[in-house]
MIMI-862580 format. One line per field, with one value per residue (C-alpha): residue number from 0; residue in three letters; y, z, x. Coordinates in Angstrom, 3 decimals. Example, Ala and Ser with C-alpha at 12.3 -4.5 7.8 and 13.67 -1.06 7.14 Angstrom:
REM MIMI-862580
resi	[0_1]
resn	[ALA_SER]
v	[-4.500_-1.060]
w	[7.800_7.140]
u	[12.300_13.670]
REM end
This chain:
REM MIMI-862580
resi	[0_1_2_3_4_5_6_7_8_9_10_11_12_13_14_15_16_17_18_19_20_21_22_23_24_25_26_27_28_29_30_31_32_33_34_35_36_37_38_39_40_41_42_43_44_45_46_47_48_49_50_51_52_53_54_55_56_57_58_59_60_61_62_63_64_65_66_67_68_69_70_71_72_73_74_75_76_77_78_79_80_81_82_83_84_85_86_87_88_89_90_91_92_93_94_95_96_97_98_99_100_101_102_103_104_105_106_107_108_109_110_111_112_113_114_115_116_117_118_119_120_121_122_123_124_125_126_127_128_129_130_131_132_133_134_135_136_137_138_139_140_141_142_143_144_145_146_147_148_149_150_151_152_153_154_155_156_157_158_159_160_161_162_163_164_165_166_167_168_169_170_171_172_173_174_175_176_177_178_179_180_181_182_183_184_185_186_187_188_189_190_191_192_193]
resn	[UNK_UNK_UNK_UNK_UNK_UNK_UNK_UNK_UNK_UNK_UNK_UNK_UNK_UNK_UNK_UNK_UNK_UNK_UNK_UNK_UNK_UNK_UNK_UNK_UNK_UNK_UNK_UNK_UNK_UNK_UNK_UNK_UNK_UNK_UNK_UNK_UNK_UNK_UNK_UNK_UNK_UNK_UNK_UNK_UNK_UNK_UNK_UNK_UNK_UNK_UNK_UNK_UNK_UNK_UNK_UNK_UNK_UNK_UNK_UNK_UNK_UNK_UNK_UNK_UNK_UNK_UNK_UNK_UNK_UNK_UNK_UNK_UNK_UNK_UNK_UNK_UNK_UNK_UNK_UNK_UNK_UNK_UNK_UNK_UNK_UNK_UNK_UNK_UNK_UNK_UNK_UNK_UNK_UNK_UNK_UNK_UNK_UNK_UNK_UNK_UNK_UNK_UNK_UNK_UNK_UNK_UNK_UNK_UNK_UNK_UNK_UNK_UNK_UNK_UNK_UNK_UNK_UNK_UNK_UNK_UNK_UNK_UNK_UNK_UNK_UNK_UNK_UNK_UNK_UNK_UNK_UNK_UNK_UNK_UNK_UNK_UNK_UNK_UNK_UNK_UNK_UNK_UNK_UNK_UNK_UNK_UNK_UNK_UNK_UNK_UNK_UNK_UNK_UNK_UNK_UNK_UNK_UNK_UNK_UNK_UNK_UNK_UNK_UNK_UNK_UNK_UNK_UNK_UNK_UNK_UNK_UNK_UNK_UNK_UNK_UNK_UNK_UNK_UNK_UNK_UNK_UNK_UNK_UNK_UNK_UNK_UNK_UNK_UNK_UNK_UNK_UNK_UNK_UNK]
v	[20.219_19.651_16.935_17.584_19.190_21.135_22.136_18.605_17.040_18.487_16.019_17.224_14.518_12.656_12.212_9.124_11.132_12.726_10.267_8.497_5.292_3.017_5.363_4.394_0.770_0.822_2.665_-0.161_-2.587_-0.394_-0.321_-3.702_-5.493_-3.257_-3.625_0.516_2.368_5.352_5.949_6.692_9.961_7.519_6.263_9.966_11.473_9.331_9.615_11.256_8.941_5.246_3.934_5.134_3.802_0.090_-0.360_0.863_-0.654_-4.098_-3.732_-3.018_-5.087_-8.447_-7.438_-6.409_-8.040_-11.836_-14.221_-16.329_-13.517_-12.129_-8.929_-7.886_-8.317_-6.644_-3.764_-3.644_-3.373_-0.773_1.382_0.779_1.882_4.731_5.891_5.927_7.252_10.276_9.739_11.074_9.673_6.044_5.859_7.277_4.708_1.799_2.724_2.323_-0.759_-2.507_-1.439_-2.787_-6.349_-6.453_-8.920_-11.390_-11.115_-10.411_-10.567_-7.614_-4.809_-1.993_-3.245_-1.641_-2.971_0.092_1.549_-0.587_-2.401_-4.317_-5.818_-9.215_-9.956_-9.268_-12.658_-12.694_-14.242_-10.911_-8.644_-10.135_-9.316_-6.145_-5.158_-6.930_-5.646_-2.378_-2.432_-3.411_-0.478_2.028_0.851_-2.174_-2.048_-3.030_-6.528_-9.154_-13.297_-12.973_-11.126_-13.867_-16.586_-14.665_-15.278_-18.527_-19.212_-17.036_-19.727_-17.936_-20.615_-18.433_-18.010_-16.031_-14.431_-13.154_-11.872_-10.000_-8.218_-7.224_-5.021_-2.974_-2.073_-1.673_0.725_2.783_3.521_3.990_6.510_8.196_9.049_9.896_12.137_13.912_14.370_16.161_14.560_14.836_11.773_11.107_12.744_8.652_7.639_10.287_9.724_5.936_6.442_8.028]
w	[-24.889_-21.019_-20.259_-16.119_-14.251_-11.708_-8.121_-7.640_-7.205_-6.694_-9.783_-12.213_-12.327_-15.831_-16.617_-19.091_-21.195_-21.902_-21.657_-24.178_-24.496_-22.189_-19.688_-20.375_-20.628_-16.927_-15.955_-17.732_-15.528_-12.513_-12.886_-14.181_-11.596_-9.009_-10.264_-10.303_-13.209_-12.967_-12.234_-8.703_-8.572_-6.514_-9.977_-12.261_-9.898_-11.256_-15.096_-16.294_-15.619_-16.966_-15.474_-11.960_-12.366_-14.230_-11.225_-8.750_-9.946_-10.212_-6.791_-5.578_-7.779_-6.642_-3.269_-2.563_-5.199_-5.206_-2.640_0.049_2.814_2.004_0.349_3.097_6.018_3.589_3.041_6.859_7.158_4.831_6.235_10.083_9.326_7.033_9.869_12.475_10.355_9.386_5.445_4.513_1.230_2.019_5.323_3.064_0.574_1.987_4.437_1.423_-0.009_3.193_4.229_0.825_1.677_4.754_4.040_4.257_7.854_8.646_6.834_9.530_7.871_7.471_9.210_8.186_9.790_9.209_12.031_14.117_14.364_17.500_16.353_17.446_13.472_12.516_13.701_16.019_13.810_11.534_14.585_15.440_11.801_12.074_15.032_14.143_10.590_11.923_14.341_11.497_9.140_11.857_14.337_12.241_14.054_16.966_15.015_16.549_16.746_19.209_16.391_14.106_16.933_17.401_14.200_13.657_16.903_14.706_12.219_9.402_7.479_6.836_2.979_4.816_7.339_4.412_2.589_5.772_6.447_2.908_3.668_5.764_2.853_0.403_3.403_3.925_0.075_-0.436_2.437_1.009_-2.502_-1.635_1.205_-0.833_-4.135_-1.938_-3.609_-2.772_-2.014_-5.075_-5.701_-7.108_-3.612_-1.393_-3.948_-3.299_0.690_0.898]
u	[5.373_5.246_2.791_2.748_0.078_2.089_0.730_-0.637_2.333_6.737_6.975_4.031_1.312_1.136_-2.278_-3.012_-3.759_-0.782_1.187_3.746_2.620_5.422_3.658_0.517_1.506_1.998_-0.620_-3.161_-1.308_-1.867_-5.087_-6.179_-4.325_-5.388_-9.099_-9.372_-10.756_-7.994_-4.651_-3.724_-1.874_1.092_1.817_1.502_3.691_6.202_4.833_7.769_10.370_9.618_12.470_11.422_7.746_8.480_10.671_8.748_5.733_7.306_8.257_4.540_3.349_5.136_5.370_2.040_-0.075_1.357_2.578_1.243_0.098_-3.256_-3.461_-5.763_-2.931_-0.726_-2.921_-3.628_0.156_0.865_-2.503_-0.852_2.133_1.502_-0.914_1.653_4.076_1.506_1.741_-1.756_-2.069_-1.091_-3.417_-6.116_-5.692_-4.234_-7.294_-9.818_-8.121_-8.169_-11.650_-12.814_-11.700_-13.489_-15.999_-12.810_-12.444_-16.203_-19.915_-20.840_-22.257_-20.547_-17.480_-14.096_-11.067_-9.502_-11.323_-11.331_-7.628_-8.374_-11.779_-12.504_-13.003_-9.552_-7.620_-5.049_-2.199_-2.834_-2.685_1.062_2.089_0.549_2.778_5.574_5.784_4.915_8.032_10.338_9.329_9.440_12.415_14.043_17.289_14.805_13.489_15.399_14.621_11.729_9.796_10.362_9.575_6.290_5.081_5.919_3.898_1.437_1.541_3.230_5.890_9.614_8.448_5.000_7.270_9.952_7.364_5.287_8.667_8.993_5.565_8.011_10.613_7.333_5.633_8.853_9.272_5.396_5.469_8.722_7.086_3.844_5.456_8.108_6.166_3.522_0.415_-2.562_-5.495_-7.279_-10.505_-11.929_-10.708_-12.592_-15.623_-15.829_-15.495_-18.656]
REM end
């Protein structure tokens, strides 16, 4: 019995529905740590090979999910880069995820840091990471110590600073699966933008 939707994704997207239950496992963790009441299509893309999405998940998970650096830098990050790069998907949603933490950086109205990358509300210690971070996914044969001197006169400690250039090995791989598989932004995700 194939399980896959082709067309929406090279893969075949695994809804949760069809899904053995290891799959679905992982997908409940998706979702409940990401506070999101579906599946992103990043994840069913890779719904027919468990092995592929526990370890990949893990890696998002720990990397973007826990640690010292707010998620809301991290997200910045990964919607900077993913811009730059031209990965539709992860802009899109890293774009969303971001935006939704606004009210972190600002209590404007309607303010979405997304937009707006060189707002006054967005501090300058996260702007360095931003750039630096962004430089070391995109060019990291470039990254030498003045980088690393720049954030700690940014303030980050070298646990903060380890994890901030771990945004640009998350970013890269991100950008790599969403790119190759060829999926598309998720419908929930365009709904909740409006």
């Amino acid at each position: 019995m194939n399980t896959t939707t082709l067309g929406a994704s090279r893969y075949g997207i695994v809804e949760y529905q069809n899904a053995p239950e290891t799959i679905q496992a992982i997908y409940d963790d998706t979702m409940q740590t990401l506070q999101l009441p579906f599946v992103l299509n990043w994840f069913k893309c890779q719904g027919n090979n468990a092995t592929l999405l526990k370890g990949n998940w893990a890696k998002l998970k720990s990397t973007l999910m826990e640690g010292d650096v707010p998620n809301v830098l991290k997200q910045l990050i990964i919607y900077n880069v993913s811009k730059l790069r031209g990965c539709q998907y992860c802009a899109h949603a890293h774009g969303i995820f971001a935006d939704s933490m606004a009210s972190m950086l600002s209590e404007e109205p309607g303010f979405k840091p997304s937009q707006d990358m060189d707002s006054p509300h967005i501090p300058a210690s996260y702007k360095t990471a931003i750039s630096v971070v962004t430089k070391a996914a995109l060019n990291p044969q470039d990254v030498d110590e003045k980088d690393f001197a720049k954030l700690q006169e940014a303030g980050f400690s070298n646990n903060e600073i380890q994890e901030l250039m771990a945004q640009a090995d998350l970013v890269n791989m991100l950008n790599t699966i969403a790119d190759v598989s060829g999926i598309k932004v998720d419908n929930e995700l365009l709904e909740a933008e409006m």
